[in-house]
MILUMLUM-782343 format. One record per atom (N, C-alpha, C): residue in one letter; x, y, z. Coordinates in steps of 0.05 Angstrom, whole numbers, padded with zeros to 5 digits, always signed. Layout:
% MILUMLUM-782343
aXYZ/...
***
This chain:
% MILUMLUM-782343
x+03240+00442+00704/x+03267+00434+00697/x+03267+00418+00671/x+03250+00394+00668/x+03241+00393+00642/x+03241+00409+00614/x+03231+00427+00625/x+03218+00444+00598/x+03246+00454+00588/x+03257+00464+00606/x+03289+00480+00602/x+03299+00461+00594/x+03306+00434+00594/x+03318+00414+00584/x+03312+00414+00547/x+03290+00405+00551/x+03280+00409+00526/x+03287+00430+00503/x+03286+00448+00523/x+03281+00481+00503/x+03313+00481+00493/x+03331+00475+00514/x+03362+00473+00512/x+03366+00451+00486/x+03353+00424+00489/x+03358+00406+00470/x+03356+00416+00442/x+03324+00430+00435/x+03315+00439+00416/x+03334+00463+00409/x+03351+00482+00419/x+03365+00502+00405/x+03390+00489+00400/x+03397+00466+00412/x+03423+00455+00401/x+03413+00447+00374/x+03392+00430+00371/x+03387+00414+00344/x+03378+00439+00324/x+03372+00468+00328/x+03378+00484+00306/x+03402+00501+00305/x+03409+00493+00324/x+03445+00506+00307/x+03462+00483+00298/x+03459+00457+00295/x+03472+00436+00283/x+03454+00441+00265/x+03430+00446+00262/x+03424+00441+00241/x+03432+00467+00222/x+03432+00488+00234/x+03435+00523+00213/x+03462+00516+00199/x+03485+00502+00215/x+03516+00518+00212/x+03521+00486+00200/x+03513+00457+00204/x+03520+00445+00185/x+03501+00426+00173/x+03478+00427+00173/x+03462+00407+00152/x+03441+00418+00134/x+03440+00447+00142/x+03424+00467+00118/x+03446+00473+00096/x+03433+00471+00072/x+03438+00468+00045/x+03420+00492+00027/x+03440+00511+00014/x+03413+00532+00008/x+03404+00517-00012/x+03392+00528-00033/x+03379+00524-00057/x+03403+00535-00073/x+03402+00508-00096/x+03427+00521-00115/x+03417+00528-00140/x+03423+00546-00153/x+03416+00572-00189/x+03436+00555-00205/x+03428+00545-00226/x+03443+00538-00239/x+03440+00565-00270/x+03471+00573-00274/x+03471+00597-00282/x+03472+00590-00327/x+03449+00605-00333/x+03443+00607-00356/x+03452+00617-00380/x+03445+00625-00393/x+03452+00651-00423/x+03447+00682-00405/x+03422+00669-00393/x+03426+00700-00381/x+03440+00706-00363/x+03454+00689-00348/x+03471+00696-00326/x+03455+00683-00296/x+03463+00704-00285/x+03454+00705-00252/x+03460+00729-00240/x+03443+00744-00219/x+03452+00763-00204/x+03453+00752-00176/x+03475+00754-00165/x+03475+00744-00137/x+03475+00777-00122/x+03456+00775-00104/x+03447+00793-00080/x+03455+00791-00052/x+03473+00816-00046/x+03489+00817-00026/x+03465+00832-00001/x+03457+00818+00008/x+03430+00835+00034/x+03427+00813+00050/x+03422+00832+00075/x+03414+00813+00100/x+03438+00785+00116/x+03464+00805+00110/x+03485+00778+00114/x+03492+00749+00091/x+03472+00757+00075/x+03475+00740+00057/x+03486+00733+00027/x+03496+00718+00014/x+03494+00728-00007/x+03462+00695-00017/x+03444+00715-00045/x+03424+00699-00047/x+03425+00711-00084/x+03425+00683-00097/x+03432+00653-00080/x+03462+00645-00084/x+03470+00632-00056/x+03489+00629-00047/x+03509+00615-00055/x+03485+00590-00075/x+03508+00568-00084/x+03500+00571-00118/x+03509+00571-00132/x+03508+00565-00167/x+03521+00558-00188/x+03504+00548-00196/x+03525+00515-00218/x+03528+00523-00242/x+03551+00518-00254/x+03562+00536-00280/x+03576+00517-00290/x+03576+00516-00319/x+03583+00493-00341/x+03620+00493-00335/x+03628+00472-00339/x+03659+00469-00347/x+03667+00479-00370/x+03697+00487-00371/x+03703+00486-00389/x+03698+00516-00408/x+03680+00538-00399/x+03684+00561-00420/x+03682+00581-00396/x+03685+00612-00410/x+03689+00623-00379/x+03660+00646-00365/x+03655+00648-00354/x+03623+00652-00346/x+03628+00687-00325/x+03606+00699-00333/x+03608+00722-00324/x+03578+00724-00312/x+03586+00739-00275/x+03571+00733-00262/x+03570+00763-00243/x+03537+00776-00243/x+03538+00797-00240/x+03537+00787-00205/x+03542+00810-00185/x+03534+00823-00151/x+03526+00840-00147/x+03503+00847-00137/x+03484+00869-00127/x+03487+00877-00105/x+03508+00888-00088/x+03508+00899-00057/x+03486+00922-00049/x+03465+00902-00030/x+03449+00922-00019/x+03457+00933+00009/x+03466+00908+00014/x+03473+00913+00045/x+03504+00941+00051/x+03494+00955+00071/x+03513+00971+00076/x+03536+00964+00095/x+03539+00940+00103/x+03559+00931+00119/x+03586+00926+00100/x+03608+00940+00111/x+03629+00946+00111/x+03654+00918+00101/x+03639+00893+00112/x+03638+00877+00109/x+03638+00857+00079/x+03610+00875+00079/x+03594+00865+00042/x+03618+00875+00028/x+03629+00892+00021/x+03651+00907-00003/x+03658+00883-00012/x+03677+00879+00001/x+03694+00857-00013/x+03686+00830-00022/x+03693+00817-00040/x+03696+00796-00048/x+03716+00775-00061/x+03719+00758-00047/x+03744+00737-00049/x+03733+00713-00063/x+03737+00701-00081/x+03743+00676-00091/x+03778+00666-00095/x+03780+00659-00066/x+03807+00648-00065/x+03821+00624-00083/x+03807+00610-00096/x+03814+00586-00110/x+03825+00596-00135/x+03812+00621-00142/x+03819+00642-00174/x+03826+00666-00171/x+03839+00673-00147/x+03864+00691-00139/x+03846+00726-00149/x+03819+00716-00147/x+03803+00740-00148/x+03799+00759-00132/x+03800+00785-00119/x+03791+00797-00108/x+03783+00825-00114/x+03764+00834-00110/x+03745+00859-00120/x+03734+00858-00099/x+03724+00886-00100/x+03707+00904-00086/x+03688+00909-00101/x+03652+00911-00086/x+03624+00910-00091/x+03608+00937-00082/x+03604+00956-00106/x+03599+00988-00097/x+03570+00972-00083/x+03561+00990-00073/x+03531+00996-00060/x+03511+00997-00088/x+03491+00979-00082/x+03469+00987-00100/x+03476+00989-00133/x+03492+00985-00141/x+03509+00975-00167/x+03509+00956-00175/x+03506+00944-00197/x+03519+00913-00209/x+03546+00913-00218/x+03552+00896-00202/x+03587+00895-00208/x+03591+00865-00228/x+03607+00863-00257/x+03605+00837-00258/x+03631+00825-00254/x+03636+00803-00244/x+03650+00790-00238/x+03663+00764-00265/x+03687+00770-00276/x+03687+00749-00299/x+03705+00722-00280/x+03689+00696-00294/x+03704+00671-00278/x+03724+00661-00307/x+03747+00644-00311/x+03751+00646-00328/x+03737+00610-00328/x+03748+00602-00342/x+03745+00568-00349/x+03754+00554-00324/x+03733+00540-00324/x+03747+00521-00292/x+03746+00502-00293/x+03763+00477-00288/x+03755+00449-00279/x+03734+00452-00266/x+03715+00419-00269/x+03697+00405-00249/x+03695+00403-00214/x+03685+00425-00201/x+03690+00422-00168/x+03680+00449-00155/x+03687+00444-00137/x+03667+00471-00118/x+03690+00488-00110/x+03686+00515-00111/x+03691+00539-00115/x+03679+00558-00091/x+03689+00558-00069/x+03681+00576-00052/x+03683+00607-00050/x+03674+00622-00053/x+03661+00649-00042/x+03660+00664-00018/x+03665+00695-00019/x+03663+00698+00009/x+03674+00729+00004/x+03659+00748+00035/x+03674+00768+00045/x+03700+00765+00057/x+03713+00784+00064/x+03748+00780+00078/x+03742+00774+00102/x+03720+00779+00112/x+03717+00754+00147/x+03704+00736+00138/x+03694+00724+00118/x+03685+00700+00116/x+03653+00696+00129/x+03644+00716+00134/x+03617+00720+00147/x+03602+00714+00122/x+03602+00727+00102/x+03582+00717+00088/x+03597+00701+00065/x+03584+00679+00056/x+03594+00653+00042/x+03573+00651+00018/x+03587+00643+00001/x+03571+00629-00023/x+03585+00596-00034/x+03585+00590-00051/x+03594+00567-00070/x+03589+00563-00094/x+03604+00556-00112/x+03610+00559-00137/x+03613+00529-00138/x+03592+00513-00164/x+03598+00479-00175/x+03604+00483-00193/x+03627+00478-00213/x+03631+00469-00239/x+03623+00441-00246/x+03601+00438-00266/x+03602+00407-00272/x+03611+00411-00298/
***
């Protein structure tokens, strides 16, 4: 009875930990850009930091064939496009204030984030 206790405790403390205290790794995006990669439910990498103030163009690679992956929403910049298969699609951001910028398919299953500093 123990052990089940345990084992129960331990899968709670990794789904508090998956859904709110994991933090991916953030790209901070260059001269050369960034390609964000749509595979495995994910987009990688998920979060990336982009200068204020000029406007930044940012390619997506959909590998994944879920039905799901197509689309993409950046609701804050009234963006929406669709992501062919196996294609680079680029995405232009225009100039943005300082703040985070969320990302996402139309269920919201797969997520990214966008920092302007």
């Amino acid at each position: 009875m123990i052990i089940i206790n345990l084992v129960g405790l331990l899968l709670i403390g990794l789904i508090v930990w998956w859904f709110w205290l994991y933090k991916p790794e953030e790209t901070e995006v260059g001269e050369k850009g960034v390609v964000i990669t749509v595979e495995n439910g994910t987009y990688s990498p998920s979060r990336i930091t982009i200068p204020s103030g000029s406007p930044v163009a940012i390619q997506f690679l959909r590998k994944d064939p879920s039905p799901c992956s197509e689309s993409l929403l950046i609701p804050d910049l009234q963006i929406s496009d669709s992501l062919p298969q196996n294609t680079l699609k680029t995405i232009y951001l225009p100039a943005m204030k300082p703040g985070n910028y969320e990302f996402h398919c139309q269920m919201q299953m797969y997520r990214g984030q966008i920092t302007v500093q």
